[in-house]
N, C-alpha and C positions, 0 to 999 in steps of 0.2 A: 660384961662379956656375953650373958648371954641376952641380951637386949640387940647386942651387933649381930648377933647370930640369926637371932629372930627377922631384924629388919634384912638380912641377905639373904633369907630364906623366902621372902616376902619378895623383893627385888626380883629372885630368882624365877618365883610361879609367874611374875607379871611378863619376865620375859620369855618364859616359854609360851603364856597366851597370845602374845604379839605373833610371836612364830608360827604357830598356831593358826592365828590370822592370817596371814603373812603368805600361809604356805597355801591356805584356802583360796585366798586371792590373785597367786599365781597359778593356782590350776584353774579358776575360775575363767584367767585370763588367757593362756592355753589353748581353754576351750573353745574358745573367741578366736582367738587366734586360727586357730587349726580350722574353723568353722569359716572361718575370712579364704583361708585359702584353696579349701573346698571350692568355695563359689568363684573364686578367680581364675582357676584353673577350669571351671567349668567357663566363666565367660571367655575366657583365653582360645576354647574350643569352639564354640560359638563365634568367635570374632572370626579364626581360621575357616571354619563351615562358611559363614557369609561372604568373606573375601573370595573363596575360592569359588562360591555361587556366582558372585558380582564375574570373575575372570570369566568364566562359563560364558557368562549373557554377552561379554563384550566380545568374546570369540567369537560367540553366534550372530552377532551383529555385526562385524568385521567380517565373515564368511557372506552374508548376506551382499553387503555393501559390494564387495568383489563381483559375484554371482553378475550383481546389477549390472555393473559396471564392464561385466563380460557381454554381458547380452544387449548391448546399448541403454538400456534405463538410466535414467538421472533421477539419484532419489532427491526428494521433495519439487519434482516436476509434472504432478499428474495430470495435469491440464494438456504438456506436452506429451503423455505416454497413451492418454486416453485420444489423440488425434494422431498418432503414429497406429493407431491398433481400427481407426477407422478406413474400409476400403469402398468404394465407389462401384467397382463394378468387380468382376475375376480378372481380369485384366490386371488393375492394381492386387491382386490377390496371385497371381501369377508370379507377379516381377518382385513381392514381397515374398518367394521361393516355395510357395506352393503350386504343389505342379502334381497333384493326384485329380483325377475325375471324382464329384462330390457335391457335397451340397456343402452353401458357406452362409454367412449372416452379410450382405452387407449393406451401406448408409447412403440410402437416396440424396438425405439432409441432413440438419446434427440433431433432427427430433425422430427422425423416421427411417426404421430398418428393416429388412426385410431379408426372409431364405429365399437363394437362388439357388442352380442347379448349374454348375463349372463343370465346362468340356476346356479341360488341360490338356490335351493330347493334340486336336484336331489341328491341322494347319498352324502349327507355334502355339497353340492354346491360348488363355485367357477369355476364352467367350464364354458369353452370360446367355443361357439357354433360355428363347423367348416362348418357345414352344415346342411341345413333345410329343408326337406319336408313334406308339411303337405297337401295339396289339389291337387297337380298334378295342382294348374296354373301358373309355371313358366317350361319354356322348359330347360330341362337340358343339352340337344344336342346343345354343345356348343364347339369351337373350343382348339385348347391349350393356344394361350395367354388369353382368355376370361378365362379358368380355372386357368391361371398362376394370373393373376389383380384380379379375382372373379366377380360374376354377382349377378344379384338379389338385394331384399331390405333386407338389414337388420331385419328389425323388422317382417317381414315374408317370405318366400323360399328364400333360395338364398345358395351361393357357397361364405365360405369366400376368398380365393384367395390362390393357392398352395406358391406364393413365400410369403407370409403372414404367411403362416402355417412353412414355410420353417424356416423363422427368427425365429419364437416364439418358435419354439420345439429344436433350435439350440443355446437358451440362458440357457435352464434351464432342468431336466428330466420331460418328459410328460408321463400322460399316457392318457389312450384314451377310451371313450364308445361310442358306436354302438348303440342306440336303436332301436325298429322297432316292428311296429303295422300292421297287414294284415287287411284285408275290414274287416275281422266279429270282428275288435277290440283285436285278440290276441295280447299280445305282449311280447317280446324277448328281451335279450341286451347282447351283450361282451364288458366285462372287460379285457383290456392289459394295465399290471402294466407298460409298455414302450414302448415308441412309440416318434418315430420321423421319418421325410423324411428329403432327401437328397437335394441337391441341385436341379436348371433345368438340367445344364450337365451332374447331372446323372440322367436326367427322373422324377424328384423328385422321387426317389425309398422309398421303406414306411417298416421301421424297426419295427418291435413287439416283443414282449415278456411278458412271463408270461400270460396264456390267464387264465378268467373263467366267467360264467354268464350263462345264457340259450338258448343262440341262435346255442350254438354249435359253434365247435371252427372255421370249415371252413365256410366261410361266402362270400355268391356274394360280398359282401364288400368293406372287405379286407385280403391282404395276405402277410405274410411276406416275403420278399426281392422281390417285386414284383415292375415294373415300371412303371409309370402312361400312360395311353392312352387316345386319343382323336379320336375323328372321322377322325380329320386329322393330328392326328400324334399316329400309331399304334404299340405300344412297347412291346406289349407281344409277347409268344414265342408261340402263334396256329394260325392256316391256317388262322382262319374266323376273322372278323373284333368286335373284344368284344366289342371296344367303342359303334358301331354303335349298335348292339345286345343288350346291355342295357340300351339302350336310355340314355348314357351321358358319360364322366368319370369316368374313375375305375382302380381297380387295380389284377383285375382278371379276366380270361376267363370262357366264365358262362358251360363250359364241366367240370366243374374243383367241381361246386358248384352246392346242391339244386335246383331245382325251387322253387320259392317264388313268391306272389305277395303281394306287400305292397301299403299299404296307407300313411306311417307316415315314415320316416324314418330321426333321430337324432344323430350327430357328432358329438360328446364334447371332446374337450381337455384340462388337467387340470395339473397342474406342481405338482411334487413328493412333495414337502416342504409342499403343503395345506395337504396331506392326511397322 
């Protein structure tokens, strides 16, 4: 009897070690547990943060696309968007709804750009300002290649540049105004419904046609079939030196023209298609 007693008493301590065990190993696992859902719950939050990041960007890409699509853009066409944004003269800068007096960029060719100076207002606007004078403070007594590249500031006096003039009026038909103010504020202008110059190897020689306005048709100006002069390069056909004689480049001998004395005098050229 007490041999039973002993071996149950023995049974008994083994199975409280078990328990013991037992109960170690489920808080051990617990901890595992409870530790697993920690980190799930954190990824759980993270997955929510990135989903709702991802929504963000596809709103913002979606508002974008719209935007585009308001404004005429086509996205992945920038080969089309980069020649829709190219303009030729103010003219194409006009009818493309610009219509402020300014200075604009635009593309001789698709390698060569250049700042011009837009009279939007004048006569329907779109004319590209060939030349400027408004105060007598820029010297116009300037050589031939200075009148071939042009001088001056754009945004006040200055010479656009005859091989400039040469390209632009050689892509499209121009015509061309004269304006011009004396000291007591009169002013005058001619209108030729065509106009272009020629190359340098021919002088840049200066084509007209069609005149009318009020300045009267011959003009210290301009004259048609006539070829440019410089102080040092003298291409008309009289004795005296015309460049020198009207203090810059020109295209006429001043026996030929008027006296005038001016204050202001404005050069616009503008492509047939605007008008």
């Amino acid at each position: 009897m007490q041999e039973m007693e002993s071996r149950h008493q023995e049974e008994l301590e083994m199975l409280r070690e078990e328990k013991g065990s037992l109960q170690a190993l489920v808080a051990k696992q617990s901890g595992v547990i409870r530790e697993l859902e920690t980190q799930l719950t954190r990824a759980t939050g993270n997955s929510t943060a990135m989903q709702r990041l991802q929504q963000e960007m596809m709103d913002t890409v979606h508002n974008l696309i719209s935007l585009c699509n308001k404004d005429g853009v086509v996205p992945n066409s920038t080969k089309r968007v980069d020649e829709e944004k190219k303009f030729r003269d103010c003219a194409d800068l006009y009818q493309a709804g610009f219509h402020k007096n300014g200075l604009y960029t635009i593309n001789i060719n698709a390698q060569e750009t250049k700042k011009v100076h837009c009279n939007m207002e004048t006569a329907g606007g779109g004319w590209t300002i060939i030349q400027r004078r408004e105060d007598g403070s820029l010297d116009f007594q300037k050589t031939w290649k200075e009148y071939k590249t042009g001088f001056g500031t754009v945004s006040a006096e200055h010479w656009l540049g005859n091989e400039f003039v040469y390209l632009l009026t050689s892509q499209r038909q121009y015509a061309l105004r004269v304006e011009l103010t004396d000291w007591d504020g009169h002013q005058a202008f001619s209108l030729y419904d065509r106009f272009h110059i020629d190359s340098e190897k021919r002088n840049y020689r200066l084509f007209l046609k069609s005149h009318s306005g009020t300045a009267g048709r011959q003009s210290s100006m301009v004259i048609h079939g006539a070829d440019f002069s410089t102080k040092d390069m003298d291409n008309d056909n009289c004795m005296c030196k015309c460049a020198l004689m009207l203090t810059g480049g020109k295209y006429q001998c001043p026996h030929n023209a008027p006296h005038c004395s001016l204050s202001k005098c404005h050069v616009f050229g503008r492509n047939k298609k605007s008008m």
